[in-house]
C-alpha positions, 0 to 999 in steps of 0.5 A, a space after each residue: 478220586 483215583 483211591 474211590 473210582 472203585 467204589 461202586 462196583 465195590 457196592 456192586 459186587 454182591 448182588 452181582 455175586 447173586 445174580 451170577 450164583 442164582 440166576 447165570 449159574 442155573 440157566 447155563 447148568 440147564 442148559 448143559 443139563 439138556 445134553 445129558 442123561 442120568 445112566 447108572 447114577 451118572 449124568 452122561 453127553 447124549 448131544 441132541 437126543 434129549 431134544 429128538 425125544 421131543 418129536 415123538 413124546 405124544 404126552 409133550 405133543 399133547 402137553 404143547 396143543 393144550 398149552 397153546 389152546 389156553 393161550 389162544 382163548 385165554 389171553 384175548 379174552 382176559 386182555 379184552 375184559 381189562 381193556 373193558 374194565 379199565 375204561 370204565 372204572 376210568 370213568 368221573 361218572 362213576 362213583 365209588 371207583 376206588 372201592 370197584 378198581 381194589 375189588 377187580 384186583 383183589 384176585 391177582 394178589 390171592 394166592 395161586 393154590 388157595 384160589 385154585 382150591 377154591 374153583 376145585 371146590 365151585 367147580 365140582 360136580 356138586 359145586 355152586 357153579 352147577 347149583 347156579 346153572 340148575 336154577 335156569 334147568 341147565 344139566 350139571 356139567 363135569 367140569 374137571 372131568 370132561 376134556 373139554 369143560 376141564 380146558 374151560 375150567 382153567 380158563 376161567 380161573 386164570 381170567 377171573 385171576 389175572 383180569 384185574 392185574 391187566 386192568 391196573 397196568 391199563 388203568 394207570 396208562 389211560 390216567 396219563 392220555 392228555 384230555 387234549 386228545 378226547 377234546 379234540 375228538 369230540 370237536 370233531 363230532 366223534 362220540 365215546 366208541 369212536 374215541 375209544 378206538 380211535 384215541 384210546 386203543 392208540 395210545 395204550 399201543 405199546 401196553 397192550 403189547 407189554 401185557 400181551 408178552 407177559 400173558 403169553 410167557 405167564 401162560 406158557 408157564 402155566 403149572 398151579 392152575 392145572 396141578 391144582 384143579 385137574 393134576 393134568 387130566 383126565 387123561 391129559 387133557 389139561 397136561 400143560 408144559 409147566 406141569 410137564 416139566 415138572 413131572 419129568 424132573 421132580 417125579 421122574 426125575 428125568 432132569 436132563 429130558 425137563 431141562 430139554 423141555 424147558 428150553 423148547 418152552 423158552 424158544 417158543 416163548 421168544 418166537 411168540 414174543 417176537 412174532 407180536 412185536 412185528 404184528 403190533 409194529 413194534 421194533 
C-alpha cells in the first residue's frame, strides 16, 4: 500500500498539468495583462489605468447599457418560453412528443455562425420576415439597420436558439417531480394552473436558478450573434462586451485595456450571479 499510495495523483498528474498550462496560466496572465500597456513594442506597469480608462470610454459605456438591455429582455422571455414549452411537451396527452422535444432542441445544437447567417438572410430588408409581414400590410422594417429593431433582431435569434436548451434541462427536472404531489393537489381541488404555480414552479426552484445563471454569464458573453448580424452597429447600437473585448485585442490589439475589460465583465458576471441567489433564497 505505501509503494501504490501515489498512484492516483500519479494518474492525476496530466490533466492537472492541462488545467494549470490552459486554464490558471491564462487567467492569472490576463489578470497581470490588465495592469500593463504595450508601449514601444513593450508591455509596461500602468497599476489602475487600464481599468480608470473604462470610466470614460463611451464605446464601453455604451457596449455595457447594450449588453444589459439584451440581458434584461432576453433572458425572461427565453426562461419563460422553456418553462412553457417544457410543461407541455411533458404532457401524456400529447402525442408524438419525442418528435416535438428534438424539433425545439434542434437549434441549440446549430452552429452559432450558420444560424446567425441564416437570420442575416431572414431578417433582411428583402428578407422573408418582411415578406411575411407584407402579407397582413405591415411596412418592411429595417431590422439590422434601425438601432432599435437591430437589439430586437439579436434577441430573437438567441430566443429561437437557446429556448430549447432550457427547455430539456426544464423537461428533465419535471420528469422527476413525484405524481404524488399533483395527487395531492388535485384532492384539494386545484386544477392544472394552479398546479403549475403552485406544485411545479416550486419544484424546479433550484433550476430556474441554475438556468437563470447560465443565461446571464452566456449573454454577457454575448459575441457570435452581434458580429455576425450587426458587426456591432449601426453606429454601435448592438456593440456588446463580448464583441468589444475582441475588437481591442484582436483588431486594436490593445491586449492589456481587452483584458481590463474582461475582468470588469466577470466582476459584473459574479455580481449578477450572487444578486439571484439571494432574490431566489439561494445560499
Amino acid at each position: 500500500m505505501k509503494q501504490h499510495k501515489f498512484a492516483p495523483y500519479l494518474f492525476l498528474t496530466p490533466a492537472i498539468i492541462l488545467f494549470l498550462a490552459f486554464t490558471v496560466y491564462p487567467i492569472l496572465s490576463s489578470l497581470l495583462l490588465s495592469f500593463q500597456r504595450l508601449d514601444g513594442g513593450q508591455y509596461h506597469f500602468v497599476g489602475l489605468s487600464n481599468y480608470s480608462r473604462l470610466l470614460h470610454d463611451s464605446v464601453f459605456l455604451k457596449a455595457l447599457w447594450n449588453t444589459f438591455i439584451i440581458f434584461i429582455f432576453e433572458v425572461p422571455i427565453m426562461l419563460l418560453l422553456a418553462l412553457i414549452l417544457a410543461n407541455g411537451l411533458n404532457s401524456k396527452l400529447l402525442r408524438a412528443r419525442g418528435l416535438f422535444r428534438v424539433g425545439f432542441f434542434l437549434p441549440s445544437v446549430t452552429s452559432l455562425v450558420a444560424y446567425s447567417i441564416l437570420f442575416s438572410i431572414i431578417l433582411q430588408d428583402t428578407g422573408i420576415m418582411n415578406a411575411f409581414l407584407g402579407l397582413f400590410g405591415i411596412h418592411p422594417i429595417s431590422w439590422l439597420s434601425n438601432p432599435v429593431w437591430a437589439k430586437v433582431s439579436i434577441i430573437l435569434a438567441m430566443t429561437w436558439r437557446w429556448t430549447g436548451y432550457n427547455m430539456v434541462i426544464y423537461l428533465a427536472a419535471m420528469q422527476n417531480i413525484t405524481e404524488d404531489l399533483y395527487e395531492a393537489a388535485s384532492l384539494d381541488g386545484a386544477g392544472k394552473i394552479r398546479q403549475f404555480f403552485s406544485v411545479t414552479v416550486p419544484q424546479l426552484k433550484p433550476v430556474i436558478l441554475f438556468t437563470a445563471v447560465i443565461s446571464t454569464i452566456s449573454t454577457l458573453q454575448l459575441f457570435d450573434e452581434p458580429y455576425n448580424l450587426t458587426n456591432g452597429g449601426p453606429a454601435d447600437a448592438t456593440m456588446t462586451l463580448g464583441l468589444y473585448i475582441y475588437q481591442n485585442g484582436f483588431q486594436y490589439f490593445d491586449f492589456g485595456y481587452a483584458s481590463a475589460i474582461a475582468y470588469v465583465v466577470v466582476i459584473i458576471m459574479a455580481l449578477l450571479s450572487w444578486l439571484q441567489m439571494k432574490v431566489t433564497g439561494e445560499d
